[in-house]
C-alpha positions, 0 to 999 in steps of 0.5 A: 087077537080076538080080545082086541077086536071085541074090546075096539068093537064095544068102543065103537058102538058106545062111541058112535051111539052116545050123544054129548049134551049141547052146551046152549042147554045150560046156558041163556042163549039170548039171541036165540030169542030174537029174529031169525034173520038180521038186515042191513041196507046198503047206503048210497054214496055218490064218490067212494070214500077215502081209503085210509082205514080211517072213519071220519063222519062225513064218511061213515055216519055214526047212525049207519053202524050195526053192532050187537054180535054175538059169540059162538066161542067160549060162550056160545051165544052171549054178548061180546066184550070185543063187540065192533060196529059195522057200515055197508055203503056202495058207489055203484061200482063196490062194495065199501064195508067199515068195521070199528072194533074196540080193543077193552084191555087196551093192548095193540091187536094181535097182529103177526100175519103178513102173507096173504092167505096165510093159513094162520090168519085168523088166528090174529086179531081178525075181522070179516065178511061173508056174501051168499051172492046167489042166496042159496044158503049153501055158499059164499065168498069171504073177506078177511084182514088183520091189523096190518091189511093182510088179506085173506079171502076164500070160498065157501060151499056146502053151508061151510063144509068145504072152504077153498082157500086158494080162491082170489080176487081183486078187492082190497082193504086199508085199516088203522089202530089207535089206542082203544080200538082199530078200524078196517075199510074194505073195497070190494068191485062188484065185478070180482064177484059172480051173482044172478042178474036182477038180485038186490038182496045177498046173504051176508055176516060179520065176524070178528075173532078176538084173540086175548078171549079166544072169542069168535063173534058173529053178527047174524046168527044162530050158528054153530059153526064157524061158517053157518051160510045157511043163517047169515043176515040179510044184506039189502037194497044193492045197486048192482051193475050187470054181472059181467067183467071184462075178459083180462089177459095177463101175459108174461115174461120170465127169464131164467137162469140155472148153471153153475155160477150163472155162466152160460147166459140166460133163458127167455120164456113168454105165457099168458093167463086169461080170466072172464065172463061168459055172460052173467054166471060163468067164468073162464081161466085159460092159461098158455104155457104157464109158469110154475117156476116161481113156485116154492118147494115143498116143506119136509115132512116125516112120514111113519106110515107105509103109505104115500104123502100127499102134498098141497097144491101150490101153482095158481092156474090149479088152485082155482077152484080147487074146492071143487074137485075136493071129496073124500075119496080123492079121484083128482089130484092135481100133483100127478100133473106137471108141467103143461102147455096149456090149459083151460077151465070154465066155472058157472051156475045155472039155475041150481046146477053148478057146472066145471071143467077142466082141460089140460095138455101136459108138457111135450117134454114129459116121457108119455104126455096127456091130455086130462079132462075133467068135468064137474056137475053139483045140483042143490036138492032140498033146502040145503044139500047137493048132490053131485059126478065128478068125471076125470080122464087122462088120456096118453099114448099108453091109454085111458085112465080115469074115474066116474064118481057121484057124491052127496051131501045132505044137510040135515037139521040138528047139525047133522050131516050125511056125505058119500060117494060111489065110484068106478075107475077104469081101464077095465071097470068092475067092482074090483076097480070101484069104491064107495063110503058113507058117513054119518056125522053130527058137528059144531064148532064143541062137538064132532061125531061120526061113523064111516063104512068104505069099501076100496076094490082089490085094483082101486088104487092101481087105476086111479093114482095116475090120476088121484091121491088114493093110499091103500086099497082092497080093504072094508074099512069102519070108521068112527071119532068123537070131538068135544070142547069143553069151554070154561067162563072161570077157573083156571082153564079157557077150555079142555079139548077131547079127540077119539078116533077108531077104526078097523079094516079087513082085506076086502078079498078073503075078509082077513082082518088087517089092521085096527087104531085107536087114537086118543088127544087131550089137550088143557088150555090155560087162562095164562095161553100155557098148554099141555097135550097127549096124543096116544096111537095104537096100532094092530098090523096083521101080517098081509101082502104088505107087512111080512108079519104081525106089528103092534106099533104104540106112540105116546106125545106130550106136547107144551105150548104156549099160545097156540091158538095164535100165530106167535106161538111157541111149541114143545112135543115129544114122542116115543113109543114102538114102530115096525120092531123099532124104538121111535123117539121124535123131538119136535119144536115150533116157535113164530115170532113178530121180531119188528113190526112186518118183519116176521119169523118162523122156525120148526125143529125136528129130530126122529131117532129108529133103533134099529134103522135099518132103512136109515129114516133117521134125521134131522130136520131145520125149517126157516121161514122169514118174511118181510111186508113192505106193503101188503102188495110188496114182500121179501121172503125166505124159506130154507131147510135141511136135512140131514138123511140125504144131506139136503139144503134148500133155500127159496128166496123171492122179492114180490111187488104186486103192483095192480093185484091180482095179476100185474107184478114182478117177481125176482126168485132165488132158489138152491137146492143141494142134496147128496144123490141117492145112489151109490158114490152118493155124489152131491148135486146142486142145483141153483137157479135165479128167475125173474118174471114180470106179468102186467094184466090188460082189460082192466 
């Protein structure tokens, strides 16, 4: 055992203190030559221009066009092939944007994404823009639409360390495709948007992700990632009203029923949610009684760690500012809430603070309801860093329960970045009831590089998963990885990707060593999208108060794909290996298709097979997602599943028209969920229900 301490200790320190060359060394970075910061001014127009996608001149005046982008990906800091053109104009009221982008090979624009904020929406043929509306070169809002006018949108902080994006709002987006080109309109109001009063100038990039060259082209630069906002251009001459929206008020109307064969009659329920200013840098949201009925389930998920899951939020009125609430060290997870009675929450600026919190009251229906408080504070420091408390009790008939935590993050030059976060949780706060780390990392969009050091106190976990997401505890833990990308201009491959993780951890109480992995991934791209993959896991598990004896799991995966850089891909792994004293062999597949123009589909396979199993974790797993776009706003979807260790099938279908977004629109959902009940006779339950809600916001 002391051979493979040693040996996990020497590839520790190698790793962590050997730098990979910087690709631009070898390369004629042209655009590093020029200004640091680009312009563009808004032009004035007295009538907005028609919505259609289209740019006829009398609308986008040929010399209002800026081009000349530049590609962060595969060849860093060279001109485009793909390289569009992009017009900023306003009306007083919003921002209307234009981009032209070229099509060289002539081929339609990748396009299969249709749900709005799909994750792999940029993945298609994608067009952007970011606005650093306090220009603090720190954060940003982001729009984002494929061919078809899904959007995407989000929000950025931490120079584009931390994304949410669960964020929305009101704006929207119409584009068209010719032969060699598509062009794209955007609308953005200026009162969907938060900004200092008296500003005239904002941050501001384009970006543009062309899938037949895996080319990521950007405007404004340097940048090394894909959301640099401390090197954005410079947005100027903006007409903008007073920062100040009205107070909407969207109520609702569900009804909802969930008897067998929908028998017994039908169940009404009434809500409202509340969104505005108060005055020119803060926000409320409110919700009475909200409605998470709508909401869809969770996909299944194999799970080969003794540890928790932890599942992706999914009800608006939490995924709001999500970003937020986000550290390392996961002291808030909305997913120990339930249902509630109502909540509120108030987001703002002041100066350089940014100021959050957060109150809820649970159901009164829950066996011991709470109220939770949570309260956020970041400051800037420096030039581009921030320092920052995050507080978050519950408190209920049983007591206090909650976590006082600060967090850091220091944006240093030459792409480094220094993060961490110290914490105590009480009831009966102590060291032993506390937590901290610190972590050293160096990032681009080619390499990565970290070391890490954690400490998680003998009660940690205990205290704080009633109201955080926290898998382990009484543990000193060393944490280390290395990332590179090797992009290839000729040849046979586009590029050659590397990932390396190391870590090791002792019992925190008596010093005992626990457990040690290292993790290796290689992944060859070739120039015809085919792909091939390994992932390799080891595992060292010594004998403590979790395990009854030493383990020493291994798993090998070799993965075949075929697009997998885009959403329409295809995928093929196989994994076998050793777990926990059994032989593990894990079939996975993963195929997305465009199967009619707005008419897409999406299927995963999986097959684990344990001998022994003595816990019966074996199973099969099918997983069906088909979405149809009528419009942007107007959408049929389904997603249904089994699985075959407890005999479940879901089904989650719903009918949506958002008829004026972000708040009016009628939903019509059908779920179904029957699985066999985990106790002896194993009696099968079933559980349908049909829902409709409609919601319609006022003060707009």
């Amino acid at each position: 055992m002391s051979s493979h301490i040693r040996d996990l200790l020497s590839i520790l320190v190698a790793v962590t203190t050997t730098a990979p060359t910087h690709p631009a060394a070898a390369q004629e970075v042209a655009y590093l030559q020029g200004p640091d910061v680009r312009a563009i001014s808004v032009r004035k127009i007295d009538a907005p221009p028609v919505m259609d996608g289209r740019l006829p001149e009398s609308e986008w005046p040929a010399d209002s066009f800026q081009s000349g982008f530049w590609q962060l990906t595969p060849a860093r800091g060279k001109p485009s092939i793909a390289d569009p053109k992009v017009a900023v104009a306003s009306d007083g009221t919003a921002l209307f944007i234009a981009f032209y982008a070229p099509l060289p090979d002539r081929t339609p624009p990748v396009a299969g994404v249709t749900s709005r904020d799909s994750p792999s929406l940029g993945t298609d043929d994608m067009l952007g823009i970011w606005l650093d509306t306090f220009r603090d070169s720190r954060s940003a809002f982001v729009f984002y639409t494929n061919s078809l006018g899904t959007q995407g949108d989000m929000r950025i902080a931490n120079d584009g360390e931390t994304t949410d994006k669960t964020w929305d709002t009101d704006w929207e987006v119409m584009t068209a495709v010719e032969e060699d080109h598509w062009t794209a309109e955007f609308r953005i109001p200026f009162r969907s948007l938060t900004f200092p009063a008296g500003s005239t100038t904002w941050g501001i990039n384009f970006a543009r992700f062309y899938p037949p060259e895996l080319s990521y082209i950007i405007w404004s630069g340097p940048v090394d990632k894909s959301f640099h906002i401390s090197r954005s251009g410079r947005l100027d001459d903006i007409p903008l009203p007073e920062p100040l929206r009205p107070m909407v008020v969207a109520p609702y109307l569900t009804a909802r029923n969930s008897s067998p064969s929908f028998q017994r009659g039908w169940g009404y329920d009434i809500g409202a949610d509340v969104e505005g200013d108060l005055g020119p840098a803060f926000t409320l949201n409110a919700s009475f009684n909200p409605d998470f009925a709508s909401v869809e389930g969770d996909q299944e998920r194999i799970n080969l760690t003794p540890f928790e899951l932890s599942f992706p939020e999914k009800r608006r009125f939490f995924l709001e500012g999500n970003d937020l609430w986000r550290n390392r060290i996961q002291t808030f997870y909305t997913r120990r809430i339930g249902q509630i009675d109502g909540g509120a929450k108030l987001v703002g600026r002041a100066g350089k603070n940014t100021v959050a919190a957060l109150a809820v009251r649970e159901a009164s229906e829950d066996v011991t309801p709470g109220t939770w408080g949570i309260f956020r504070l970041r400051r800037d420091i420096l030039d581009n860093s921030t320092v920052g408390l995050l507080a978050v009790n519950r408190h209920s008939s049983g007591g206090e329960v909650g976590a006082l935590g600060t967090d850091i993050f220091l944006n240093l030059p030459s792409d480094w970045y220094v993060t961490g976060q110290a914490i105590l949780s009480w009831p009966d706060p102590g060291l032993s009831t506390g937590a901290y780390f610190l972590r050293a990392e160096r990032k681009t969009n080619i390499y990565d590089y970290h070391l890490r050091y954690t400490e998680l106190g003998e009660r940690f976990r205990d205290n704080v998963n009633t109201v955080g997401y926290i898998r382990d505890d009484n543990r000193r833990e060393l944490d280390s990885a290395l990332g590179y990308i090797w992009w290839r201009e000729s040849g046979p491959f586009r590029f050659i990707e590397y990932d390396s993780n190391y870590s090791i951890y002792w019992n925190r109480t008596n010093g005992r060593l626990r457990n040690w992995r290292i993790s290796q991934e290689a992944t060859i791209y070739f120039r015809n999208d085919l792909s091939i993959a390994y992932e390799g896991e080891f595992e060292d598990q010594e004998r403590d108060i979790r395990f009854d004896r030493h383990y020493f799991n291994r798993q090998h995966m070799i993965e075949l794909g075929y697009k997998t850089e885009e959403w329409a891909k295809t995928e093929l792994a196989y994994s076998w290996g050793w777990l926990y004293d059994s032989d593990l062999s894990l079939l996975e597949a993963t195929v997305n298709r465009v199967l009619l123009p707005r008419l897409t589909a999406a299927y995963s396979f999986i097959d684990l097979r344990l001998d022994p199993d003595p816990e019966s974790e074996s199973a099969t797993i099918h997983i069906l997602r088909l979405e149809y776009a009528f419009t942007p706003d107007l959408f049929w979807r389904v997603f249904g599943q089994t699985n075959s260790r407890n005999r479940r099938f879901y089904i989650y279908s719903v009918f949506g028209w958002r008829y004026d977004p972000p708040f009016s629109a009628v939903y019509i959902t059908y779920t179904r969920d029957r699985f066999e009940g985990p106790v002896w006779p194993f009696e099968t339950e079933s559980h349908p229900i049909l829902f409709l809600k409609i919601s319609h916001q006022i003060g707009r």
